[in-house]
N, CA, C and O atoms as a GROMACS GRO file, in nm:
protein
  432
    1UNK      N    1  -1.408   8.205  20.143
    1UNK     CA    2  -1.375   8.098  20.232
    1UNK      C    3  -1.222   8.095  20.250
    1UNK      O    4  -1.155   8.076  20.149
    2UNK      N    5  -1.173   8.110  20.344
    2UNK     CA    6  -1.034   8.106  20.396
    2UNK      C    7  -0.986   7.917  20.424
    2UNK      O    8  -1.023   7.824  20.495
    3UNK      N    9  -0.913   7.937  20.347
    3UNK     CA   10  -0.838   7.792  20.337
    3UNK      C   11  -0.692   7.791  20.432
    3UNK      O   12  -0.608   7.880  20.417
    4UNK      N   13  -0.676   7.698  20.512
    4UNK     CA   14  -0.583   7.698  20.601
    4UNK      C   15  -0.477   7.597  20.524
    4UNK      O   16  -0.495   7.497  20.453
    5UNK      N   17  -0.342   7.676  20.575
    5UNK     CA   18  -0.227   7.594  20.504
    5UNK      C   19  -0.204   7.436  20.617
    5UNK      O   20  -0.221   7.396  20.732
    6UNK      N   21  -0.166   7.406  20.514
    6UNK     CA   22  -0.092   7.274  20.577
    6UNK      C   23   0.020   7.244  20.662
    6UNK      O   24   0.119   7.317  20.657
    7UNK      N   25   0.016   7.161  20.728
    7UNK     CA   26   0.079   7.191  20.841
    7UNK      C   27   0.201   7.080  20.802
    7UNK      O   28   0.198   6.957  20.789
    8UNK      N   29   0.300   7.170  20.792
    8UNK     CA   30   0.462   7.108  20.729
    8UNK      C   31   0.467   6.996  20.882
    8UNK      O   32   0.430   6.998  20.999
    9UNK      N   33   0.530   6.919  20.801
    9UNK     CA   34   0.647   6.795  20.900
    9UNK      C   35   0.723   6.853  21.013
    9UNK      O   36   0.704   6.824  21.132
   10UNK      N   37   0.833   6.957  20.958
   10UNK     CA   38   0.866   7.041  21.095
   10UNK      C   39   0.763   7.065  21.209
   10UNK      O   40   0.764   7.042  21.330
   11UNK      N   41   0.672   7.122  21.120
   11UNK     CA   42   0.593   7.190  21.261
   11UNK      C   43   0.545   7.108  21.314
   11UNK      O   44   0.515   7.131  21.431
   12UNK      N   45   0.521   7.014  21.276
   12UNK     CA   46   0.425   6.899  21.370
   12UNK      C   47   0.511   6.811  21.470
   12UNK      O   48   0.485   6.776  21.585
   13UNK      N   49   0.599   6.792  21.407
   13UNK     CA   50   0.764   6.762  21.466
   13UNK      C   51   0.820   6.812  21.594
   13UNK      O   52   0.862   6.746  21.688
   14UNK      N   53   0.810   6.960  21.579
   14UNK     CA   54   0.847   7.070  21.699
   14UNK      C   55   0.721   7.121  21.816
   14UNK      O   56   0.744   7.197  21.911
   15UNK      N   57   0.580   7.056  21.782
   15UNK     CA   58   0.467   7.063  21.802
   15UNK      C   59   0.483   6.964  21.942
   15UNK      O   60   0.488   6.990  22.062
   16UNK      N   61   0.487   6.865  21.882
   16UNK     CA   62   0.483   6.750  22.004
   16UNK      C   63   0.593   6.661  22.018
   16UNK      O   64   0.615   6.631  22.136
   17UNK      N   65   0.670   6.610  21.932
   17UNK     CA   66   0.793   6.514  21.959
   17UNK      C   67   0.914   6.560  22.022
   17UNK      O   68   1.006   6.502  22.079
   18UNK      N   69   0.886   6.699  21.996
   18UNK     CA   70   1.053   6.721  22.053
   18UNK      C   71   1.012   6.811  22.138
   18UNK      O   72   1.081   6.913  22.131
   19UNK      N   73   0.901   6.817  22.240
   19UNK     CA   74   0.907   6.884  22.394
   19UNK      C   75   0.937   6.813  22.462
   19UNK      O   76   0.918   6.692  22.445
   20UNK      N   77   1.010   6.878  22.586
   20UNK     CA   78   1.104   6.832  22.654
   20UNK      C   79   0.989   6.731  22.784
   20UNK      O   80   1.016   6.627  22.844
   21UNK      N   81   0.884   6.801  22.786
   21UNK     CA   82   0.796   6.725  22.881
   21UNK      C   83   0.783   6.566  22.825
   21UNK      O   84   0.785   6.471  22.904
   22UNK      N   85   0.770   6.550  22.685
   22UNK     CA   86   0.763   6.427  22.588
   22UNK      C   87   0.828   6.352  22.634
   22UNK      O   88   0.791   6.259  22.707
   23UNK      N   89   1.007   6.396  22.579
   23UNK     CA   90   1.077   6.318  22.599
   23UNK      C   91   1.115   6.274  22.705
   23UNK      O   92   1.158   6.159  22.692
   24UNK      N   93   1.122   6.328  22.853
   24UNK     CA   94   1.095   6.307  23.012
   24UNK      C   95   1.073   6.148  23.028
   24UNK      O   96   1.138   6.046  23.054
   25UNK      N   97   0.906   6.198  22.987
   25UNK     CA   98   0.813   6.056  22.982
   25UNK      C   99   0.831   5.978  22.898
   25UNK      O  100   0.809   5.866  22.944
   26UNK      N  101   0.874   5.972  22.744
   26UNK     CA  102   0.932   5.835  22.751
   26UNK      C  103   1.079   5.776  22.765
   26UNK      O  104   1.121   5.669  22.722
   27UNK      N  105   1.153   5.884  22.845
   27UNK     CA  106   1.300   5.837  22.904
   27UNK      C  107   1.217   5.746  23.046
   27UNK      O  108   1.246   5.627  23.061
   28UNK      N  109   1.127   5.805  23.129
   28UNK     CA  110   1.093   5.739  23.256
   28UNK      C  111   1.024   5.612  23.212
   28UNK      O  112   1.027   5.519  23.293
   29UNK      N  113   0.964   5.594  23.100
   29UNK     CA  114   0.890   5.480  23.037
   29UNK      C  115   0.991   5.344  23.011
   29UNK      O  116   0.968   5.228  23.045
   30UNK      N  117   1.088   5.388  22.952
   30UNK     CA  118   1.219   5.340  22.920
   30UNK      C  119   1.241   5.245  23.067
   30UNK      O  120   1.190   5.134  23.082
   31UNK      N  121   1.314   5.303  23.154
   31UNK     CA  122   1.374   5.314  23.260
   31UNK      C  123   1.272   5.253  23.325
   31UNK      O  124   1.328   5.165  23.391
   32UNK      N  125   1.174   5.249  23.343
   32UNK     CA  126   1.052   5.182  23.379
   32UNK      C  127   1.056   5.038  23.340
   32UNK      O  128   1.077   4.943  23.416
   33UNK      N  129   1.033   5.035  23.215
   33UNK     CA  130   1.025   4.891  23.181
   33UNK      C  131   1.144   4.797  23.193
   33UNK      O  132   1.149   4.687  23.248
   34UNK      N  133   1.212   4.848  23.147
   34UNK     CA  134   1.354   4.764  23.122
   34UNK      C  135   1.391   4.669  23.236
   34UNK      O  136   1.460   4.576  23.195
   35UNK      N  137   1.365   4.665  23.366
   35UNK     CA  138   1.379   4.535  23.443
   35UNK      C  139   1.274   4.447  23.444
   35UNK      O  140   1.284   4.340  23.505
   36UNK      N  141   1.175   4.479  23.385
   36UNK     CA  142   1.064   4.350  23.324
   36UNK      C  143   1.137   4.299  23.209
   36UNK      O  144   1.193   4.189  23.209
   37UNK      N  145   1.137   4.373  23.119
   37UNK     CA  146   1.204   4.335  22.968
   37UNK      C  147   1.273   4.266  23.017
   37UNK      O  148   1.229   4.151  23.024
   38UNK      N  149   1.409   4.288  23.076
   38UNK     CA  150   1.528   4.213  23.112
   38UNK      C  151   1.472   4.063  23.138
   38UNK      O  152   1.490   3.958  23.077
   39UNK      N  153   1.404   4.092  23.244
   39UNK     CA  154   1.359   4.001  23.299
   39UNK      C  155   1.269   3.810  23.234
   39UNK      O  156   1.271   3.691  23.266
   40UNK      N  157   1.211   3.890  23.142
   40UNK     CA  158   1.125   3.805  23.043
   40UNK      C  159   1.162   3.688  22.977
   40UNK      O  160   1.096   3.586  22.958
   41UNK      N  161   1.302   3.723  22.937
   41UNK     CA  162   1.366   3.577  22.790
   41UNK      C  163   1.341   3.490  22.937
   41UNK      O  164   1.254   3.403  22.939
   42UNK      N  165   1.420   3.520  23.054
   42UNK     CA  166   1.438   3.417  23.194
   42UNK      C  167   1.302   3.378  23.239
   42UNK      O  168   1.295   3.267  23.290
   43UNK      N  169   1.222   3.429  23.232
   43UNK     CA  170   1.089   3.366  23.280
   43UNK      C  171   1.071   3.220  23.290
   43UNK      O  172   0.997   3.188  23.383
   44UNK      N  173   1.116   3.127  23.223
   44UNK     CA  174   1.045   2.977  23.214
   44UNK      C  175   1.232   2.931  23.272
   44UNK      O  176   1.249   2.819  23.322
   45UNK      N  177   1.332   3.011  23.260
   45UNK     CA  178   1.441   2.907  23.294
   45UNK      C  179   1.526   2.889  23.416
   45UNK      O  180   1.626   2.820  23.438
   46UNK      N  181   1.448   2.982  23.496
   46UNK     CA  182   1.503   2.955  23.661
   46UNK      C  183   1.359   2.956  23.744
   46UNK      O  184   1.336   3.036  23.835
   47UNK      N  185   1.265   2.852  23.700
   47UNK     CA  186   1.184   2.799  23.795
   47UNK      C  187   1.035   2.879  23.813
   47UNK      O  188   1.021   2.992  23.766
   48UNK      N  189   0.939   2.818  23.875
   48UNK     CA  190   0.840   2.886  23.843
   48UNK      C  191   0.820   2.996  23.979
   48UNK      O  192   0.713   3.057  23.984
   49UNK      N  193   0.938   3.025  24.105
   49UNK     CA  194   0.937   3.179  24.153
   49UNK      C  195   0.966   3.262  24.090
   49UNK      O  196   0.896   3.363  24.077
   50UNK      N  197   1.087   3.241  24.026
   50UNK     CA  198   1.135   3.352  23.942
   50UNK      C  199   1.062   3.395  23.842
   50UNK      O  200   1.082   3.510  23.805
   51UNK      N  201   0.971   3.323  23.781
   51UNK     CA  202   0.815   3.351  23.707
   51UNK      C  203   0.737   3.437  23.765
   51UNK      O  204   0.699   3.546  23.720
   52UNK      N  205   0.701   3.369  23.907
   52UNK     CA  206   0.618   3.454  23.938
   52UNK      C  207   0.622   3.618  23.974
   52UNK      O  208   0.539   3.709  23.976
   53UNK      N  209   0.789   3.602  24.006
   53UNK     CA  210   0.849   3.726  24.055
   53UNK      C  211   0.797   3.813  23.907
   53UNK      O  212   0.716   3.905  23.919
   54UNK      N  213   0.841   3.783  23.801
   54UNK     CA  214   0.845   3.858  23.676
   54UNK      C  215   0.696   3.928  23.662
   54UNK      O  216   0.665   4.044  23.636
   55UNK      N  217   0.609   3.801  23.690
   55UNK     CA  218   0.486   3.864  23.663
   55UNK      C  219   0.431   3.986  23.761
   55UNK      O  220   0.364   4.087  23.741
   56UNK      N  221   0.496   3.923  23.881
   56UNK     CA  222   0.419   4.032  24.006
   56UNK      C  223   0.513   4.188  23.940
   56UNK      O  224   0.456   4.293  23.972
   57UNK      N  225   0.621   4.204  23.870
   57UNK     CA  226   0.712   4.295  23.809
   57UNK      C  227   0.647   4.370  23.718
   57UNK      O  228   0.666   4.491  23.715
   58UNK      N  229   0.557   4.306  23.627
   58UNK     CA  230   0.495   4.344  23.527
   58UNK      C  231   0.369   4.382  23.596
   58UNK      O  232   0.298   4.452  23.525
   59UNK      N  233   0.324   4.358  23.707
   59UNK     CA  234   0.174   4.420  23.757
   59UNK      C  235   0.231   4.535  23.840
   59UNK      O  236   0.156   4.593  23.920
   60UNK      N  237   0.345   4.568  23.828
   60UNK     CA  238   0.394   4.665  23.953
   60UNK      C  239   0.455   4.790  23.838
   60UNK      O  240   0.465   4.904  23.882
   61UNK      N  241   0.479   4.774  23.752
   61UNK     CA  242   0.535   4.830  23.618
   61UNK      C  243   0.398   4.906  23.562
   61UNK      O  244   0.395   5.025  23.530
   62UNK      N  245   0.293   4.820  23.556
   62UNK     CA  246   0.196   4.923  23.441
   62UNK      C  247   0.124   4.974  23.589
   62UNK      O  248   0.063   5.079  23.567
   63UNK      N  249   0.109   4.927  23.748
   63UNK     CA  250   0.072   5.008  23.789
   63UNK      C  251   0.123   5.153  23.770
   63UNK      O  252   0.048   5.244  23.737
   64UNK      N  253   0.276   5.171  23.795
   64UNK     CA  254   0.348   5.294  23.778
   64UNK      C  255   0.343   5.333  23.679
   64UNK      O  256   0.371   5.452  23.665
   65UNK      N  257   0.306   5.258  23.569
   65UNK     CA  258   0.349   5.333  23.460
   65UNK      C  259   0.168   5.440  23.363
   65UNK      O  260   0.158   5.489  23.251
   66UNK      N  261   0.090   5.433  23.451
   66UNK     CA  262   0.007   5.514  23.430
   66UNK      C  263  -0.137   5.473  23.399
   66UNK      O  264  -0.154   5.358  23.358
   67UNK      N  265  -0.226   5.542  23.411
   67UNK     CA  266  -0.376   5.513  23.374
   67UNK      C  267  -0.343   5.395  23.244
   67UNK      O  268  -0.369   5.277  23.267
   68UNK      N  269  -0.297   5.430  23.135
   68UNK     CA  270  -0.356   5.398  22.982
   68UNK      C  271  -0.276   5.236  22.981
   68UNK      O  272  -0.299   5.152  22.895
   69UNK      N  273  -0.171   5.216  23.102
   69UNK     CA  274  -0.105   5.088  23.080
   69UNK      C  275  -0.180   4.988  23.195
   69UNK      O  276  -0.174   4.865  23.201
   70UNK      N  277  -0.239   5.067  23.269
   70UNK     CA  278  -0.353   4.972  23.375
   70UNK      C  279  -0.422   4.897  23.270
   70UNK      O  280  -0.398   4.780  23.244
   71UNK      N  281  -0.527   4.987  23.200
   71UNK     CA  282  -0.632   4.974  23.125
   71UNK      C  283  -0.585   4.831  23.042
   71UNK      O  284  -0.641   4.722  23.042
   72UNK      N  285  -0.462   4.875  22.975
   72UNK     CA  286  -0.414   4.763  22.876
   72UNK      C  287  -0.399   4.637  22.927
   72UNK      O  288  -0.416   4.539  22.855
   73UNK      N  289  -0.354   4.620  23.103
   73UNK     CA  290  -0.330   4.497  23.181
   73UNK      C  291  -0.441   4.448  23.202
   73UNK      O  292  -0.465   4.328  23.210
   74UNK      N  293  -0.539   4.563  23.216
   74UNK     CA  294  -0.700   4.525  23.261
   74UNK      C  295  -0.741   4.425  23.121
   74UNK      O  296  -0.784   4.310  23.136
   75UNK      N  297  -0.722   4.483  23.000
   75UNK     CA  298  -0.734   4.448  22.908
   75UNK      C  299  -0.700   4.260  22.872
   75UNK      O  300  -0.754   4.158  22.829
   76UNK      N  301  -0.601   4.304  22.915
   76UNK     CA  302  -0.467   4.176  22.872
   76UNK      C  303  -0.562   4.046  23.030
   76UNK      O  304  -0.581   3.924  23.028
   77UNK      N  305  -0.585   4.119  23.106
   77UNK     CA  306  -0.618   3.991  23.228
   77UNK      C  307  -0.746   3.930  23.138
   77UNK      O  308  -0.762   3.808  23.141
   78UNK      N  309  -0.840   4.015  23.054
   78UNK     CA  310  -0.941   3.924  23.010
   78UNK      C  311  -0.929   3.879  22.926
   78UNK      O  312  -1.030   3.850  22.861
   79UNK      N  313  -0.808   3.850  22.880
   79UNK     CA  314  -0.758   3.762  22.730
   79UNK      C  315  -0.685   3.629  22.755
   79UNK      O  316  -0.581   3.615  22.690
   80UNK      N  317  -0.717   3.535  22.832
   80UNK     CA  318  -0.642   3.406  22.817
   80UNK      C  319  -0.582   3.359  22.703
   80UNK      O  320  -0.465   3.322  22.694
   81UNK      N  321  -0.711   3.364  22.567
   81UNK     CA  322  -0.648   3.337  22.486
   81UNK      C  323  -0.583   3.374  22.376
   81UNK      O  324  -0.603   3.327  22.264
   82UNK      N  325  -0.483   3.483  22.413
   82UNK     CA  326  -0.395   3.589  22.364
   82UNK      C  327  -0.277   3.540  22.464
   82UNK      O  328  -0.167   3.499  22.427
   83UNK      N  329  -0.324   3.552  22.602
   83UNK     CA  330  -0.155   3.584  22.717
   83UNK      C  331  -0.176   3.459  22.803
   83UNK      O  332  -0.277   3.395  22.835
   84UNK      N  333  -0.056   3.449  22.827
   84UNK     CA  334  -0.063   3.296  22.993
   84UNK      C  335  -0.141   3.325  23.047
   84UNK      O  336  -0.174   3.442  23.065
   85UNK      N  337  -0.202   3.212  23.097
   85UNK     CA  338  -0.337   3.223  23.196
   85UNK      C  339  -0.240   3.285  23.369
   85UNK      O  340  -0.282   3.335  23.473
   86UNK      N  341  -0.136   3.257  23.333
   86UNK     CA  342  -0.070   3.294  23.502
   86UNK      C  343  -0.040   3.461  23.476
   86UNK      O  344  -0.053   3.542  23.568
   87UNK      N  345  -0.006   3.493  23.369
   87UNK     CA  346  -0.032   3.628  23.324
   87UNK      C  347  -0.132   3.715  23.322
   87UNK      O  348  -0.113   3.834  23.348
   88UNK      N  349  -0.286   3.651  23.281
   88UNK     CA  350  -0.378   3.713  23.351
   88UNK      C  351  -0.434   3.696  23.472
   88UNK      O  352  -0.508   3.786  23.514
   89UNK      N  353  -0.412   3.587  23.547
   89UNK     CA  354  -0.442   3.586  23.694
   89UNK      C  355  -0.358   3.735  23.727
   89UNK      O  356  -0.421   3.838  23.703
   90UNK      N  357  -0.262   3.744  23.765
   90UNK     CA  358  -0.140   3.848  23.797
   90UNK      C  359  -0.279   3.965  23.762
   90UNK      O  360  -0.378   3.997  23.827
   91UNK      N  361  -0.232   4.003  23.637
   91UNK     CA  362  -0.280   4.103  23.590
   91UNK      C  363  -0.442   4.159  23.650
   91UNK      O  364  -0.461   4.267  23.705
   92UNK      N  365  -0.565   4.038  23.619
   92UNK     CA  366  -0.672   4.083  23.717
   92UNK      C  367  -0.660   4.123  23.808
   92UNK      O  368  -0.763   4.184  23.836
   93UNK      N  369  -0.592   4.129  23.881
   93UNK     CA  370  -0.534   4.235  23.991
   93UNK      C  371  -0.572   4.349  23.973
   93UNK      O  372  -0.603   4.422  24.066
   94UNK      N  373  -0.575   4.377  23.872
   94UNK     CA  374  -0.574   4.525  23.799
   94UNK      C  375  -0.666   4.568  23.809
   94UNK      O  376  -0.684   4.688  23.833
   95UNK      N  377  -0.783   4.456  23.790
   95UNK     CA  378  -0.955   4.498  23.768
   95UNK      C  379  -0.998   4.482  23.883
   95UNK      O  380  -1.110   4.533  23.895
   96UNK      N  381  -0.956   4.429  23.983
   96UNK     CA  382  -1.018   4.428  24.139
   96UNK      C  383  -0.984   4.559  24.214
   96UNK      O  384  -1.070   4.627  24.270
   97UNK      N  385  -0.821   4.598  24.208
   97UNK     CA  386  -0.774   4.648  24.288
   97UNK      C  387  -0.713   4.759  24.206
   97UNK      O  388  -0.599   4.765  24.254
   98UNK      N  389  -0.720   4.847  24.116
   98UNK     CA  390  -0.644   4.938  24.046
   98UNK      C  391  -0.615   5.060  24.156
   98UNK      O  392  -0.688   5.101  24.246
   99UNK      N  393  -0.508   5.095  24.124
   99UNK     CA  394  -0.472   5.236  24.215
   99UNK      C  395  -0.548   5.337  24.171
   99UNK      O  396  -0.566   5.355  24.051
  100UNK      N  397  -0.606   5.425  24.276
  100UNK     CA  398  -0.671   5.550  24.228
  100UNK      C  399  -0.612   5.646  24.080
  100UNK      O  400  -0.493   5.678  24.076
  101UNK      N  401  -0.672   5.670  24.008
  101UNK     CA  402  -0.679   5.815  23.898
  101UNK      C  403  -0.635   5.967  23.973
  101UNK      O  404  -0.728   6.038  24.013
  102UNK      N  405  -0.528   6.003  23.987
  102UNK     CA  406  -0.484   6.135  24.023
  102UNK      C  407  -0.510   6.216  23.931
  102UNK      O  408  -0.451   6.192  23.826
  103UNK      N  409  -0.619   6.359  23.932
  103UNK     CA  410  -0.678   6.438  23.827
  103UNK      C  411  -0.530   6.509  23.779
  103UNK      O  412  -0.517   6.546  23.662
  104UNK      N  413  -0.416   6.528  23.882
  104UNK     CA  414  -0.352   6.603  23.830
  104UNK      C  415  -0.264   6.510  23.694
  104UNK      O  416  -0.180   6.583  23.641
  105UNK      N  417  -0.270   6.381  23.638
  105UNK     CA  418  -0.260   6.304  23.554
  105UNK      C  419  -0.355   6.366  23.418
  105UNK      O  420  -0.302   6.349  23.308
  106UNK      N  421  -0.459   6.420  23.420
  106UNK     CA  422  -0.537   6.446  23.298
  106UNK      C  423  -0.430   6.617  23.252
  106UNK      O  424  -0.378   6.620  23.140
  107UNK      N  425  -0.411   6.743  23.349
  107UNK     CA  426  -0.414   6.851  23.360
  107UNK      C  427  -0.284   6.880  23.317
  107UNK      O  428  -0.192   6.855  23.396
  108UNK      N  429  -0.254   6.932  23.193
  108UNK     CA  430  -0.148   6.970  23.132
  108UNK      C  431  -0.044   7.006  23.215
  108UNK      O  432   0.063   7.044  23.167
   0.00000   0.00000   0.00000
């Protein structure tokens, strides 16, 4: 019986964290979010447009930001009692109207 070695820290390291395709996506992830983030502490203190603006920000954010962050909004709209109910109104959006699945998204 042939026993396979273990797979050192380096290699797993140089395997997936440090390709350059990786880091791409979460520099664009970054750069992505960060005018929601920004946006958030202000949510409740310049009025309830500027609220709403944030939220419609955050449904426009995980649209772009890919299949697995839809899912999570999809997720998050059926949780009132976890997130603001004006947070999942916004968000059901998600479950009515999601943007199409581009296959070239699955295909290495």
């Amino acid at each position: 019986m042939l026993c396979k070695e273990p797979e050192t820290f380096s290699a797993i390291a140089t395997s997936s964290i440090f390709r350059p395709h990786i880091q791409l996506n979460a520099l664009y992830l970054a750069v992505l979010f960060t005018p929601t983030i920004a946006m958030a502490p202000f949510a409740n203190s310049f009025g309830p447009q500027f609220r709403k603006l944030m939220l419609q920000a955050v449904h426009q954010t995980l649209e772009r930001a890919g299949p697995a962050f839809i899912k999570w909004g999809q997720w998050a709209a059926a949780r009132p009692d976890l997130f603001p109910r004006d947070l999942c109104i916004e968000l059901a959006k998600l479950q009515a109207a999601a943007p199409e699945h581009k296959i070239l998204h699955c295909n290495g």
